[in-house]
Short mmCIF file of the C-alpha atoms (twelve columns), coordinates in Angstrom:
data_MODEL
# 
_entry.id   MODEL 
# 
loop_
_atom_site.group_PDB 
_atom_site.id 
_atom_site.type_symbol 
_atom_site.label_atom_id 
_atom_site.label_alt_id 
_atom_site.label_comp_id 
_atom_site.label_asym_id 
_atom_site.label_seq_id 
_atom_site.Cartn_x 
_atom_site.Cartn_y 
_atom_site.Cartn_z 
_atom_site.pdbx_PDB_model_num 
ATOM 1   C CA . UNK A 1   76.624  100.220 80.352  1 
ATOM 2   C CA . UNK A 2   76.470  101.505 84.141  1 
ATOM 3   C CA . UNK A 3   79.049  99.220  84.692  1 
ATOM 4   C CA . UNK A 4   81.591  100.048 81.878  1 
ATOM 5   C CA . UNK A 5   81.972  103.244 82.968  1 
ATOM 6   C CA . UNK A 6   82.477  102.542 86.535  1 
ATOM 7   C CA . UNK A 7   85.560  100.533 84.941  1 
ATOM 8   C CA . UNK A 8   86.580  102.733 82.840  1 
ATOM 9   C CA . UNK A 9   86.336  105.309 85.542  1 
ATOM 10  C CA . UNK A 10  88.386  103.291 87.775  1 
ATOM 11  C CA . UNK A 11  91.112  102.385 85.111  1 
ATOM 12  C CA . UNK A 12  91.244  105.992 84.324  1 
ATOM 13  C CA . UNK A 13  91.997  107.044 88.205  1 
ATOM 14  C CA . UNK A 14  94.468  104.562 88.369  1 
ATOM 15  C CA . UNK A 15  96.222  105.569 85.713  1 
ATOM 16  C CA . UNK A 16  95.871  109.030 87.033  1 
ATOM 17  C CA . UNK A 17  97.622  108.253 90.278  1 
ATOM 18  C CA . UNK A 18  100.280 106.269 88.581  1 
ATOM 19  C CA . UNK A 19  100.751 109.341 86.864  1 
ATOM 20  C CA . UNK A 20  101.584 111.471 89.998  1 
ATOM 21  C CA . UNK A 21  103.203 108.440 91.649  1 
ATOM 22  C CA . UNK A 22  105.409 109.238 88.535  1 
ATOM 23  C CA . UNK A 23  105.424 113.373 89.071  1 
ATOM 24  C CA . UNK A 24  106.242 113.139 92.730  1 
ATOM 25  C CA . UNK A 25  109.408 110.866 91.908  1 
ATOM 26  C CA . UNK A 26  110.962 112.767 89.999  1 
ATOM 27  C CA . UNK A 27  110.997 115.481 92.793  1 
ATOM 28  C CA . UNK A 28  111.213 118.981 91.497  1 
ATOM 29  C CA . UNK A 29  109.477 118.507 88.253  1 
ATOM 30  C CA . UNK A 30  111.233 120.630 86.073  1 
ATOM 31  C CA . UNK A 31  112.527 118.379 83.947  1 
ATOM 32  C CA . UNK A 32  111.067 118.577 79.945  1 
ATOM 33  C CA . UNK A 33  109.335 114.841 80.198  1 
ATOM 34  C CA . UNK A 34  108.017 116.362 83.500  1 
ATOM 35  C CA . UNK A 35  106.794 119.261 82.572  1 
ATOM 36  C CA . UNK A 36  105.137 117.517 78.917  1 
ATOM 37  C CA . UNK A 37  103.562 114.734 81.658  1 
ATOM 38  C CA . UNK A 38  102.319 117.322 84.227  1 
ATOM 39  C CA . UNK A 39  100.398 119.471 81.317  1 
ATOM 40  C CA . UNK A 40  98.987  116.186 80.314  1 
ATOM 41  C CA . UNK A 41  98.041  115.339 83.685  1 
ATOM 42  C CA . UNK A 42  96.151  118.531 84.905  1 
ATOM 43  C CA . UNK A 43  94.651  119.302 80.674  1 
ATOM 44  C CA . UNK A 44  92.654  116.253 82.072  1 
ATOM 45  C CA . UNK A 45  88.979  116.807 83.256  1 
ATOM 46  C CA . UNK A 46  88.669  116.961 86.952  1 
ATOM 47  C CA . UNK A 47  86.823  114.130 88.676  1 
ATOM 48  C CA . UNK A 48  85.094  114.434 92.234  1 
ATOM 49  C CA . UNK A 49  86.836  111.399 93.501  1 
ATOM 50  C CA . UNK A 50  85.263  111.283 96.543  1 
ATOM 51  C CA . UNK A 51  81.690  111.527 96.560  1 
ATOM 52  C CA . UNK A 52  80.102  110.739 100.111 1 
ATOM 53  C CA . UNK A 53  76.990  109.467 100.736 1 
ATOM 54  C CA . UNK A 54  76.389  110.957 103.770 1 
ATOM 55  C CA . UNK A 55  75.969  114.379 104.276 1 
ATOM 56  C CA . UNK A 56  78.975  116.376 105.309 1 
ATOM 57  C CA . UNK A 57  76.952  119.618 107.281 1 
ATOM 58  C CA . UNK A 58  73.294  119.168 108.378 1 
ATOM 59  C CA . UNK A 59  71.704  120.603 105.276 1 
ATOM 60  C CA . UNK A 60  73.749  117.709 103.101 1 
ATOM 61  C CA . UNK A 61  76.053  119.313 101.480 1 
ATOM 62  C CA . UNK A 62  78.544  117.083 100.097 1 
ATOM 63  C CA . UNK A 63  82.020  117.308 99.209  1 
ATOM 64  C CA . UNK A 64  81.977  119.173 95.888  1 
ATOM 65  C CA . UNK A 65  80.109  121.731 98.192  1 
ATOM 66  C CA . UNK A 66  82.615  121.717 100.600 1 
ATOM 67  C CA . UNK A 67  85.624  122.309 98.682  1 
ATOM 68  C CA . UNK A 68  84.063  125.241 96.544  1 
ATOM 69  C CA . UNK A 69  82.909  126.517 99.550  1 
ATOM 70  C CA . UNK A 70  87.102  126.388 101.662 1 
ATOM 71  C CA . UNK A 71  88.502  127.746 98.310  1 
ATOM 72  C CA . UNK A 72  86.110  130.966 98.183  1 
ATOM 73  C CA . UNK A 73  87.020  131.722 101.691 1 
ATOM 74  C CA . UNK A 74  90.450  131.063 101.243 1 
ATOM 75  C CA . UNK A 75  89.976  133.397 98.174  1 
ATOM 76  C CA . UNK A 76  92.096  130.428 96.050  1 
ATOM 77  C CA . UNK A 77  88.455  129.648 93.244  1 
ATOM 78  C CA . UNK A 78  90.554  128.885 90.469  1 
ATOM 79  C CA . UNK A 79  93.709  126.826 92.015  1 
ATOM 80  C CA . UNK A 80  93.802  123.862 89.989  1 
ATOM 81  C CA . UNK A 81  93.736  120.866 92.732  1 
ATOM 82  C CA . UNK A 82  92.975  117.363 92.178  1 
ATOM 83  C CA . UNK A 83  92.187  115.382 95.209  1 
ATOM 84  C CA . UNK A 84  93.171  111.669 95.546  1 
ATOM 85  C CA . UNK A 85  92.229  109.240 98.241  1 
ATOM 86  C CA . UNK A 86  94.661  106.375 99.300  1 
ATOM 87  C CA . UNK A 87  95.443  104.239 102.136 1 
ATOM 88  C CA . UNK A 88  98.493  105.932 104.397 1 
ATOM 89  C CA . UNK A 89  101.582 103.919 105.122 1 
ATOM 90  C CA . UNK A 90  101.180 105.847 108.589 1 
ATOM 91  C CA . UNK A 91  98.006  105.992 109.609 1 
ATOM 92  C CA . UNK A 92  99.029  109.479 111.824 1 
ATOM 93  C CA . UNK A 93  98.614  111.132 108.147 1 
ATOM 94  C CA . UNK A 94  95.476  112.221 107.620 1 
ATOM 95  C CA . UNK A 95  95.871  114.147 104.074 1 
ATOM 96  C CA . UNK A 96  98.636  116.105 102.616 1 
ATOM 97  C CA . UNK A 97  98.732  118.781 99.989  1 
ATOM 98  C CA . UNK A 98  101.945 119.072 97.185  1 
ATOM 99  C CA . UNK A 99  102.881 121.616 94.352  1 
ATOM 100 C CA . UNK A 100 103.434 120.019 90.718  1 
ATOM 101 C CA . UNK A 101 104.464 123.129 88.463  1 
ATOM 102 C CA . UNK A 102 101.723 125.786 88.664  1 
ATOM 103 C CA . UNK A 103 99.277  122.354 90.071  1 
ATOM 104 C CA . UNK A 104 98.615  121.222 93.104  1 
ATOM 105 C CA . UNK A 105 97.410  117.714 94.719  1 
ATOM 106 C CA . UNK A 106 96.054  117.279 97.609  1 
ATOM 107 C CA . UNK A 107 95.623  113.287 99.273  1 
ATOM 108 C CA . UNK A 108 93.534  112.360 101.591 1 
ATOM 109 C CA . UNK A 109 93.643  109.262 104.155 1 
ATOM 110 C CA . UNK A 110 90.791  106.743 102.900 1 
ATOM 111 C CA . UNK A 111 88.342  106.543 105.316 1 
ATOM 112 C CA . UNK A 112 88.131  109.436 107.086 1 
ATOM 113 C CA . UNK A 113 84.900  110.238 109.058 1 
ATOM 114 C CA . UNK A 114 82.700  113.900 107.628 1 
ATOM 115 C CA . UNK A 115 84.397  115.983 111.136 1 
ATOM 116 C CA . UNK A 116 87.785  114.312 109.851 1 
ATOM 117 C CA . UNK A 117 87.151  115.212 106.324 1 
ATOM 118 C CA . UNK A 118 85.944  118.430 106.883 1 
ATOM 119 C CA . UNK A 119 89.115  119.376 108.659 1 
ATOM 120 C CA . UNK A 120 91.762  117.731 106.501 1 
ATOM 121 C CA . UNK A 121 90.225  118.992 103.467 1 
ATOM 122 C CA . UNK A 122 90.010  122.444 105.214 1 
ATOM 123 C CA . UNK A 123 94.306  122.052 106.659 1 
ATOM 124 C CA . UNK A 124 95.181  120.870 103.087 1 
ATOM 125 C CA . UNK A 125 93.285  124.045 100.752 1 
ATOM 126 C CA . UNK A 126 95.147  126.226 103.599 1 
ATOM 127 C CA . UNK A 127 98.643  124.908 102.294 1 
ATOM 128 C CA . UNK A 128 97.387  125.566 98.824  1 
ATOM 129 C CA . UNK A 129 96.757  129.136 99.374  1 
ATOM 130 C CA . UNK A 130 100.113 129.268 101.205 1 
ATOM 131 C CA . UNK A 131 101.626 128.018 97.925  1 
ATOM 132 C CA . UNK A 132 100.153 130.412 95.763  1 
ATOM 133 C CA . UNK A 133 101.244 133.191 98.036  1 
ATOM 134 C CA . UNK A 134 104.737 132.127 98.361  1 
ATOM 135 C CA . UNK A 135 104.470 131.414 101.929 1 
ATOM 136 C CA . UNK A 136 106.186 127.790 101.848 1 
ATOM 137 C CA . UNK A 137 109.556 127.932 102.145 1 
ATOM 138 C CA . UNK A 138 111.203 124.411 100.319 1 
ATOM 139 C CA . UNK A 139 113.998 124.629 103.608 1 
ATOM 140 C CA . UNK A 140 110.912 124.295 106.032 1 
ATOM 141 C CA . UNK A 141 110.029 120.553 104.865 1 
ATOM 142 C CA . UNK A 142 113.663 119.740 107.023 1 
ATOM 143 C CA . UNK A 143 111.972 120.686 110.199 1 
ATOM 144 C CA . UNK A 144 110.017 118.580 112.401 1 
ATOM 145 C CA . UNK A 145 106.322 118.887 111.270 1 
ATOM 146 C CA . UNK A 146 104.721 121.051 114.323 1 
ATOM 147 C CA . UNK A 147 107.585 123.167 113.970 1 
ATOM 148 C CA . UNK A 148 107.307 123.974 110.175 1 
ATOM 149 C CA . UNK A 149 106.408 127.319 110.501 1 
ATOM 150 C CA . UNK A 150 103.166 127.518 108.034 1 
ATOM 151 C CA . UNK A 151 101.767 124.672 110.134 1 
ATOM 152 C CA . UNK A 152 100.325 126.973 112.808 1 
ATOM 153 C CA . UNK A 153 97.806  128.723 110.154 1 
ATOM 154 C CA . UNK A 154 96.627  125.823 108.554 1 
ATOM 155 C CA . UNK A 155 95.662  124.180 112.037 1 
ATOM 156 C CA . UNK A 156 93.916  127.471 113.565 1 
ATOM 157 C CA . UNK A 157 91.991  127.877 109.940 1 
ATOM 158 C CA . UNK A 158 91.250  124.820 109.380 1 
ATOM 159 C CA . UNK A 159 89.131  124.389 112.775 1 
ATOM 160 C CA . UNK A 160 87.186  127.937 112.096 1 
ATOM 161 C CA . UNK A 161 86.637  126.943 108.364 1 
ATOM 162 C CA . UNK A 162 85.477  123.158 108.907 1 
ATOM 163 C CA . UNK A 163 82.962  124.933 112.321 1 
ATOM 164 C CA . UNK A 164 82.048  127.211 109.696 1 
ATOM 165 C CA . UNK A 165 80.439  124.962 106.464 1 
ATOM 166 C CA . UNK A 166 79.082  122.692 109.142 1 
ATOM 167 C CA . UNK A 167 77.309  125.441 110.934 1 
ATOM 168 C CA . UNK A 168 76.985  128.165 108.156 1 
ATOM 169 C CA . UNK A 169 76.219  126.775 105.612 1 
ATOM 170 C CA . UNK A 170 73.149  125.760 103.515 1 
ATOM 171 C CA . UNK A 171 73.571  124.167 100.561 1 
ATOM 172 C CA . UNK A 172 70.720  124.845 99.068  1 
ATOM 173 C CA . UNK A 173 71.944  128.298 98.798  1 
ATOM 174 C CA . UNK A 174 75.403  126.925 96.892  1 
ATOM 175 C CA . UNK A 175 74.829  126.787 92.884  1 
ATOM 176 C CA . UNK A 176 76.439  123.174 91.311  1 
ATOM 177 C CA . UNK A 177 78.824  123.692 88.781  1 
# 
């Protein structure tokens, strides 16, 4: 039984990611089939994707901790994100965060180490708030990536967030939804 739902579990996140394979083609998303596909999408119940066996702070929190924890300081606790892992065509990517409607995704490299993780995670949530204030500018993506100008925040907050749940924070103290 164990094992059926792993598969079904699987099957379901790769039909998932076809599905935003799918989104992310057809670039702006404001077409009616992507608009009926992206309701569909995000009406479905998020999954912790990623769910680490080691501990990501000394008192082993772990990553459902982690992200409740960036999006309360980041003052974003409803934004609805679903996180993906995959395997980078350039392994200089670490993670990357995209808009889809009133969504967002964020994708992280596969195999990133807890500092990593707690860092990218951190970067990526920062370009989600940025979103939702209307502080990405579409025109900025032409730039050359250290010189897109919303850059700048997300590395400086993503270093004092990631120092802060590994130092800060205990999760015994954190309630599990």
């Amino acid at each position: 039984m164990v094992l059926f739902r792993e598969m079904l579990t699987i099957i379901f996140l790769l039909l998932r990611a076809i599905c935003f394979s799918l989104l992310i083609s057809l670039g702006s998303a404001k077409t009616a089939h992507a608009e009926s596909l992206n309701k569909t999408l995000f009406a479905l119940e998020p999954i912790i994707l990623v769910q680490e066996k080691t501990s990501l702070n000394p008192t082993g929190c772990t990553m459902q901790d982690m992200i409740k924890f960036y999006k309360a300081e980041l003052n974003i606790p409803n934004a609805n994100v679903t996180f993906l892992k995959k395997r980078m065509k350039n392994p200089g990517i670490h993670g990357y965060a995209q808009r889809i409607g009133s969504n967002y995704l964020i994708v992280l490299a596969k195999n990133l180490e807890p500092s990593e993780l707690r860092i990218v995670m951190a970067h990526e949530l920062v370009h989600i708030r940025q979103f939702l204030e209307g502080m990405i500018n579409e025109s900025e993506f032409k730039k050359d990536y250290l010189e897109r100008s919303f850059e700048d925040e997300a590395f400086r907050l993503s270093l004092i967030l990631a120092a802060a749940f590994y130092q800060q924070v205990n999760c015994s103290d954190l309630q599990h939804s």
